[in-house]
N, C-alpha and C positions, 0 to 999 in steps of 0.2 A: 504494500500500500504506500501509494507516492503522500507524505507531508508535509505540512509548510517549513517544520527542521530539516527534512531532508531535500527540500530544494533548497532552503537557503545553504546546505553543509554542502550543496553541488555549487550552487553558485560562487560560495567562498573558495571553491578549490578551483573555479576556472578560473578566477583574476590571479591566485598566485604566481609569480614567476614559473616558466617551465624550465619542467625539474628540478621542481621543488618535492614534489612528491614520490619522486624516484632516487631523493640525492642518496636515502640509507642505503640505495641495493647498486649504486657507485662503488667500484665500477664491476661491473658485469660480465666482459671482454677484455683482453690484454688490453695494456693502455701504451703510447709511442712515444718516448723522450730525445725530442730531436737535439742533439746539442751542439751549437753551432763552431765549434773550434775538434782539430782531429785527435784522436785516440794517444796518451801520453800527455796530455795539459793536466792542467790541476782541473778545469772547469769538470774533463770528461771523468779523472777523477772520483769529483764529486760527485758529478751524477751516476756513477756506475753505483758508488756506493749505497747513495740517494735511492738508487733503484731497486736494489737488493733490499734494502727494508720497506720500502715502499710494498714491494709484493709481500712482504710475509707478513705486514702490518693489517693490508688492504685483499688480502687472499686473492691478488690476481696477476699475471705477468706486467711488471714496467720493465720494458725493452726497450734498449738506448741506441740510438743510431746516430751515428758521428757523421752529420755534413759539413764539411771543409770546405771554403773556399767565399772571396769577396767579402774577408771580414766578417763573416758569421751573414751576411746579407739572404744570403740563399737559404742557408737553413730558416731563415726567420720568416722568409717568404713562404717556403713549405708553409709552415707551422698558421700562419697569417691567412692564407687559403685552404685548411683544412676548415669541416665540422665544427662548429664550436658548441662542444658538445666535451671536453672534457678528456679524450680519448686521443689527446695529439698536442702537447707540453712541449713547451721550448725550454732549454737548459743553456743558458748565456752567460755572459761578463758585460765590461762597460760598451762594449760597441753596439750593443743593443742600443744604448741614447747616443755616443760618438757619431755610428754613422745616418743617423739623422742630418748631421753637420757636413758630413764628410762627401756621401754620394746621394744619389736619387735612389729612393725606395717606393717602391709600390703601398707599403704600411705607415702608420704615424705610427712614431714606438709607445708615445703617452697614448692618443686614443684609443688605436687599436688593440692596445694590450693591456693585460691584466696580469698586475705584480702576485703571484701566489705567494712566494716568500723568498728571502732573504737568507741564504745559508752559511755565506763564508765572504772572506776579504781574502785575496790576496795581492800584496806588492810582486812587483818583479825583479828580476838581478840584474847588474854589468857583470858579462862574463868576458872573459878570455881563454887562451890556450896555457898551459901552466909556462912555456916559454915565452909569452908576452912579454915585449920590454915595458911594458905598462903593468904599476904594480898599486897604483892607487888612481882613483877616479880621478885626478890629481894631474896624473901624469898623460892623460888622454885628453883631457880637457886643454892640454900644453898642447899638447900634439895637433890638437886636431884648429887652433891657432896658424900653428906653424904654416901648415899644410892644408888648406882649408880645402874639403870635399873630397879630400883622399882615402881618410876614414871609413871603413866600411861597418857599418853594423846589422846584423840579419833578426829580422821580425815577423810574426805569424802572419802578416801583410797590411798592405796598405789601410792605414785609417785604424788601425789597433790599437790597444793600449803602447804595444812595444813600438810602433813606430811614434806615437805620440812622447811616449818617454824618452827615444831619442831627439827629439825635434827641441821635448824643456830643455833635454838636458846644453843641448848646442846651444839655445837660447840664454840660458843663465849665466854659459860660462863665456861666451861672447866665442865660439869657436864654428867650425860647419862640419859635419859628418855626412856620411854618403849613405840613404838609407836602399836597404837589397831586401825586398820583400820574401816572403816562402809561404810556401802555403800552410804548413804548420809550426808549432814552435820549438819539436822538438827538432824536424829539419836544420832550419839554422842556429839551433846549437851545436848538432854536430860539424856544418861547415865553420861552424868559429872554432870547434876544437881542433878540429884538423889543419886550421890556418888559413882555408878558403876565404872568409870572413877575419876581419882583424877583431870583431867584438861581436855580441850580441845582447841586446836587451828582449827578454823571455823569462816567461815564468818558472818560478821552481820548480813544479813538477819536470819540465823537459832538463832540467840543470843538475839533476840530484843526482842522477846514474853515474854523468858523464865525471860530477863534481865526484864523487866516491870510489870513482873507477882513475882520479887522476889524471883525467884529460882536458877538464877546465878548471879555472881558476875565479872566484867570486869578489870580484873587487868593492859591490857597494850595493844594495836593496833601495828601494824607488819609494817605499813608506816611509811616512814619517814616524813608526816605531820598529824594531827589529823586529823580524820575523823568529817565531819558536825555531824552523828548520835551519835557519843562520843566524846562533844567538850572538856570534862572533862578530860579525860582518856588519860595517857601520853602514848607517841611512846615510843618502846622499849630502842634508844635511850636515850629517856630522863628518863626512869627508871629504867639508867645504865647499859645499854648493848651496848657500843660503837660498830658503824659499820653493826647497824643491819637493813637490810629493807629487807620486804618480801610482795610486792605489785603484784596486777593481772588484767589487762587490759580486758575487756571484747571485745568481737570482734563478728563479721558475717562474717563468708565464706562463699563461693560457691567454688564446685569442680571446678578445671582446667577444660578449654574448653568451659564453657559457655561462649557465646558471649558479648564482651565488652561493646557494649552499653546496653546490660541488666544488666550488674555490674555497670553500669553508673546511669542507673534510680534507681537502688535500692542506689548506695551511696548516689547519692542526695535526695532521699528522708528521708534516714537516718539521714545523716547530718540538713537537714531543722528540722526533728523531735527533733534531741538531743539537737535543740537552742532553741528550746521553752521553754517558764516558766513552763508549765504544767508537761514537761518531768523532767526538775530538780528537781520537788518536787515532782514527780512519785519516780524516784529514787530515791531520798534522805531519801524517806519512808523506802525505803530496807539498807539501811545504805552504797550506793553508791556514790560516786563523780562523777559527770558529767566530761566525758574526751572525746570528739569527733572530730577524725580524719576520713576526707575523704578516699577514697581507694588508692587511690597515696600516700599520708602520712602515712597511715598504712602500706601499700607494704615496701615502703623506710624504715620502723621503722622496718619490719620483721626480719633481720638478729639480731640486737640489744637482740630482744626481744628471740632468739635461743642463744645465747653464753650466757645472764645472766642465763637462766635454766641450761643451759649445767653446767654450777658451780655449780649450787646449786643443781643439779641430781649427781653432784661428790660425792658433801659432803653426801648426806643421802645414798648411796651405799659404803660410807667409812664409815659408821656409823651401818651398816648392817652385 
């Protein structure tokens, strides 16, 4: 028997958001973590790790697929024109708001996207060859004076944090370096161990093997605090480069549209994961800092996190 509770209890359930009434049995189906930097970063990392609990937390496959190439542009696009439904997660760093500045995107990183959370920070390294005659940030910064544009340093490609970080760094020390794109990070650290590359600016994870195995050398970290994985190894700042920081928050989107309480159960399960002791010293493997913001707190941080790129996409296009 149809009554006046029970049409009003239908009609209350058609204005809610969809899926809202489906978020508990989220997800249902494997779910696709695209992540837009290749296999050996800290970002993929992260999200391997990220995904491993994800499925045993959420009883369903998160399968990570590493798209490489155009600065993360391409994978964000995949992700951008999928479903938004939940079922297709971008796993990024700063070029997510960078190349907003940098090239022409099919997406707006603020509109179109939706910050799930916030799970680590990482700075990046000056590396060299262990025979480098460059033994402090110091001594490159002289150099690349001397010789302007001779300097080589290799970066996971154009409009990166890594090419950005060389561009401050030329900038502050009044010097010019020669920047030699790759398509991923751990590529050009092996050409700077080998000596192909005079330098390279990339993140810890692609540096840690080569740094442990004796075939590079870490001359200075791009945060303005030390990293746990280089408690030794001074920030740029302190190795006399006033002014300098070049740090990259790792995050989870979902495209605009997916329904809020599905951004809900993933934050919170994000969040519960980044506080455990297992995840900190998952990460810390990769040479990351635990930095976990909920989806509210990452949304609110989003504008912040698009004006310091926008600066720093100035400088390496003045530099250009």
């Amino acid at each position: 028997m149809i009554t006046r509770r029970s049409l009003l209890a239908s009609s209350a359930l058609a204005t809610l958001p969809a899926g809202f009434a489906f978020a508990d049995d989220y997800p249902s189906k494997p779910v696709r973590i695209v992540v837009s930097i290749g296999a050996g970063s800290a970002t993929d990392a992260a999200a391997r790790y990220t995904a491993s609990q994800l499925s045993k937390m959420l009883n369903q496959p998160f399968v990570v697929e590493n798209v490489a190439g155009a600065g993360g542009v391409i994978a964000t696009t995949q992700v951008f024109r999928a479903p938004a439904d939940g079922y297709t997660l971008l796993f990024t760093y700063a070029s997510h708001y960078s190349n907003q500045w940098s090239t022409k995107t099919p997406y707006d990183a603020v509109a179109d996207f939706e910050p799930v959370a916030r799970v680590a920070t990482t700075a990046l390294v000056l590396a060299v060859k262990p025979d480098s005659p460059f033994k402090t940030a110091q001594d490159v910064a002289a150099a690349a004076k001397r010789a302007p544009g001779t300097l080589t340093y290799g970066t996971a490609g154009p409009g990166t944090t890594g090419h950005m970080a060389g561009a401050l760094f030329a900038s502050l020390t009044g010097g010019e370096l020669k920047h030699v794109p790759y398509k991923t990070p751990a590529a050009a650290a092996v050409d700077a161990s080998s000596g192909v590359l005079d330098m390279c600016f990339t993140g810890p994870a692609a540096v840690l093997p080569l740094v442990q195995g004796g075939r590079l050398r870490v001359l200075a970290q791009t945060g303005l605090k030390r990293m746990s994985s280089f408690p030794d190894i001074p920030t740029m700042v302190e190795a006399g480069v006033p002014g300098y920081e070049n740090s990259s928050p790792i995050w989870m989107f979902a495209v605009k549209g997916v329904p809020q309480p599905v951004l809900a159960k993933l934050s919170d399960a994000l969040v519960r994961i980044g506080n455990t002791p297992e995840y900190k010293e998952a990460v810390a493997k990769a040479g990351l800092d635990v930095d976990v913001q909920g989806m509210a707190q990452a949304k609110a941080h989003g504008p912040v996190e698009l004006e310091k790129w926008k600066r720093l996409t100035a400088l390496v296009t003045a530099k250009n």
